[in-house]
C-alpha positions as CSV (number, residue, x, y, z in Angstrom):
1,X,196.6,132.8,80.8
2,X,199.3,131.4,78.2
3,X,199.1,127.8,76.9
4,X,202.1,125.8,78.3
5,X,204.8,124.6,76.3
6,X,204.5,120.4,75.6
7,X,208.0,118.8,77.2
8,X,209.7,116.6,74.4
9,X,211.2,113.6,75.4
10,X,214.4,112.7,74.5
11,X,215.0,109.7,72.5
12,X,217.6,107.3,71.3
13,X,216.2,104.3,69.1
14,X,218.8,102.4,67.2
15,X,218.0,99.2,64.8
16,X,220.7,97.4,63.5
17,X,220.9,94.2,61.4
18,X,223.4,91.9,61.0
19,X,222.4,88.7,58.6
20,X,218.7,87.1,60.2
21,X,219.2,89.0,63.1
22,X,217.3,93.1,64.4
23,X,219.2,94.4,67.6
24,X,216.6,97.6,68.3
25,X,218.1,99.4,71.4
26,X,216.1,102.6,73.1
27,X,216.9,105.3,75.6
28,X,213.7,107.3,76.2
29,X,213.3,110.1,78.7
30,X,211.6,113.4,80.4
31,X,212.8,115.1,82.3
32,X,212.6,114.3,86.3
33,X,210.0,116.0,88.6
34,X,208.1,117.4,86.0
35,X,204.5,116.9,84.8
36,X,205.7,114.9,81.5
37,X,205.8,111.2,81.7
38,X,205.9,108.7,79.2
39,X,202.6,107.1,78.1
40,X,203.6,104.8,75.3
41,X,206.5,103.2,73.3
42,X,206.3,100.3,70.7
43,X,208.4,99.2,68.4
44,X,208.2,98.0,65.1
45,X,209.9,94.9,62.9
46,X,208.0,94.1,60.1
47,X,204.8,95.0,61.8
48,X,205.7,93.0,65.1
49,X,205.5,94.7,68.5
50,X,209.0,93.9,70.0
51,X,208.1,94.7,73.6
52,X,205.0,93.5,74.5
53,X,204.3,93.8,77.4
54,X,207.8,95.4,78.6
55,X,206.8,99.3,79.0
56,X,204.9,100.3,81.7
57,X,203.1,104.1,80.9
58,X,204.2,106.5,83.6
59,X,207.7,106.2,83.5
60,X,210.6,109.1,82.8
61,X,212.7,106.5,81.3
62,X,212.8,103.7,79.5
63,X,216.4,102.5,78.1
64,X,217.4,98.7,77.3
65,X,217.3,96.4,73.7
66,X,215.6,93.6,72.3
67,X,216.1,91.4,69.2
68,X,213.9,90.3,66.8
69,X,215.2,87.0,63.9
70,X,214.0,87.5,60.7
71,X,211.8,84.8,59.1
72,X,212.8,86.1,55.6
73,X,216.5,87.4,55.8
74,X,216.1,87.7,51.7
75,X,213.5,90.4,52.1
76,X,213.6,94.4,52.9
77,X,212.4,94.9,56.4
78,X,210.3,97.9,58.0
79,X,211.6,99.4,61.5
80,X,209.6,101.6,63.4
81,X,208.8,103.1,66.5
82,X,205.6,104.9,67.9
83,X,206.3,107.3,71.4
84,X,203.6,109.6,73.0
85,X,203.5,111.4,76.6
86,X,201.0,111.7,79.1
87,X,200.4,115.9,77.9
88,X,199.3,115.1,74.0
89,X,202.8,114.6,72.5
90,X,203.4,111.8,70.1
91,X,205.9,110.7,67.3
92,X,205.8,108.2,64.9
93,X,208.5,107.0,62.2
94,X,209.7,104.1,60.0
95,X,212.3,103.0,57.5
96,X,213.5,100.1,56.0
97,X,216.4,97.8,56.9
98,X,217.8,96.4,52.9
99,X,217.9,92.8,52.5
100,X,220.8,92.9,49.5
101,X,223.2,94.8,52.9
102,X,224.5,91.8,55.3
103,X,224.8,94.5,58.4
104,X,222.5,97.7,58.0
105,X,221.5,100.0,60.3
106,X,219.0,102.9,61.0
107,X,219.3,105.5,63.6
108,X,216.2,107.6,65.1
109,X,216.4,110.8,67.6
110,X,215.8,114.0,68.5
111,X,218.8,116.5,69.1
């Protein structure tokens, strides 16, 4: 018996600054009816979870945005994101938003 491909999700996960202020916007999915769901999504502004207690595991989709004000506007910033399924899939990334750029952004996704 052959070993099943793992479903990807899709995902969108944008962070954008603009001065003090991190605009991080998501659209996350699996597809419908299948055996893939997602099991966990954070993301990351200088170590901070922005959603809290927003996502719910068990979902095929998750798509909205949330902002985040910097304390320290003056200093680089770390993004990040962390996604898994419910079949053993996960994905984890990071970058960093520049301080010296007034509006920066960085873009994560899978084709």
């Amino acid at each position: 018996m052959g070993q099943r491909s793992l479903i990807v999700p899709k995902y969108q996960i944008t962070f954008q600054k603009e001065d003090n202020v991190v605009r991080a916007s998501y659209d996350l999915s699996v597809p419908v009816g299948g055996p893939a769901l997602l099991a966990d999504f954070k993301l990351y502004v200088d170590g901070n979870n922005l959603l809290k207690c927003e996502f719910q595991p068990g979902q095929t989709a998750f798509k909205s945005s949330v902002q985040h004000v910097l304390t320290h506007s003056d200093k680089d910033v770390v993004v990040g994101y962390s996604l898994a399924t419910n079949e053993g899939w996960s994905k984890d990334d990071h970058d960093t938003l520049r301080a010296a750029k007034r509006y920066d952004d960085i873009d994560f996704h899978n084709p």
